[in-house]
matplotlib code that plots the C-alpha trace (Angstrom):
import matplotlib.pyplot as plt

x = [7.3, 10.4, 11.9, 12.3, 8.5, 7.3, 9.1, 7.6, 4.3, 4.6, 5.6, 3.1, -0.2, 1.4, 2.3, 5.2, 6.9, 5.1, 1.7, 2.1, 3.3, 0.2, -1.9, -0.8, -0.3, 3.8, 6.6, 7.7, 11.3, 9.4, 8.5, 12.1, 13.7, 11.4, 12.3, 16.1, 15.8, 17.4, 14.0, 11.7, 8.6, 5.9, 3.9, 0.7, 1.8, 0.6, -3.0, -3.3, -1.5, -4.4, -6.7, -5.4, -5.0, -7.1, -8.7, -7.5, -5.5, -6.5, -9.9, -12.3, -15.9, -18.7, -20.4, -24.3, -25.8, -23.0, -20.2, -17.4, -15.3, -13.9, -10.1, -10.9, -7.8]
y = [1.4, 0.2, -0.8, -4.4, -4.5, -2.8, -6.0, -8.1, -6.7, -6.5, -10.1, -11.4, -9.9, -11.2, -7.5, -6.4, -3.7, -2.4, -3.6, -1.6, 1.5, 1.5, 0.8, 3.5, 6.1, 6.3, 5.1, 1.8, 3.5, 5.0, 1.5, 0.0, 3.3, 3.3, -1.0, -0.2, 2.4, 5.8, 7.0, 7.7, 6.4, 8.4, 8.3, 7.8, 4.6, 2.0, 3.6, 3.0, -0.5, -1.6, 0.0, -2.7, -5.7, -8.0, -6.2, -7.0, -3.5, -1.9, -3.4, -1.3, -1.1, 0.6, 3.0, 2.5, 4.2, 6.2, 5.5, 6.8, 4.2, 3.8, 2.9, 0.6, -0.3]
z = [12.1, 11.0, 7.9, 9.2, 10.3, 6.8, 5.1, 7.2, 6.5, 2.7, 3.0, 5.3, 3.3, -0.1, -1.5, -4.1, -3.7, -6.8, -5.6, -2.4, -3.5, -6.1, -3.5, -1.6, -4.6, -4.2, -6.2, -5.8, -5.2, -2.0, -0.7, -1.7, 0.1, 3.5, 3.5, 3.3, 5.8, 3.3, 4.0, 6.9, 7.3, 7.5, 11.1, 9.3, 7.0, 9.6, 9.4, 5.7, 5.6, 8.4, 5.9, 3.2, 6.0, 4.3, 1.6, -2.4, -3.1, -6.1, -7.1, -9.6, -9.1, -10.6, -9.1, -9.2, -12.1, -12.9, -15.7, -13.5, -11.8, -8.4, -7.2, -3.8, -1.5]

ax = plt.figure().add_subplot(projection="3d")
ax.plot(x, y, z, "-o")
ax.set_aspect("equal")
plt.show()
């Protein structure tokens, strides 16, 4: 993946640069650096961004008769 397509993607599925890097547990510095091409891109970062094609990143939900909570992507 390039930096160009990563933008694109952001873009396209309505993401921040701070709403992606939450949803993929980095710094937003990490998505702003990987766009701008001063870092590489990880081989696995088009697996998780199919993972949140779609989906609303960072929802909470409980989990049945439990009191512990969740993170869904």
């Amino acid at each position: 993946m390039t930096p160009k397509e990563l933008k694109a993607w952001r873009k396209k599925n309505n993401y921040s640069q701070s709403r992606l890097a939450k949803a993929l547990g980095v710094a937003t510095l990490s998505v702003s650096r990987w766009e701008r091409g001063t870092r590489k891109i990880s081989s696995f970062l088009h697996l998780a961004l199919k993972c949140l094609e779609g989906k609303k990143g960072g929802e909470i939900k409980k989990i049945k008769g439990k009191k512990q909570y969740e993170r869904r992507l």
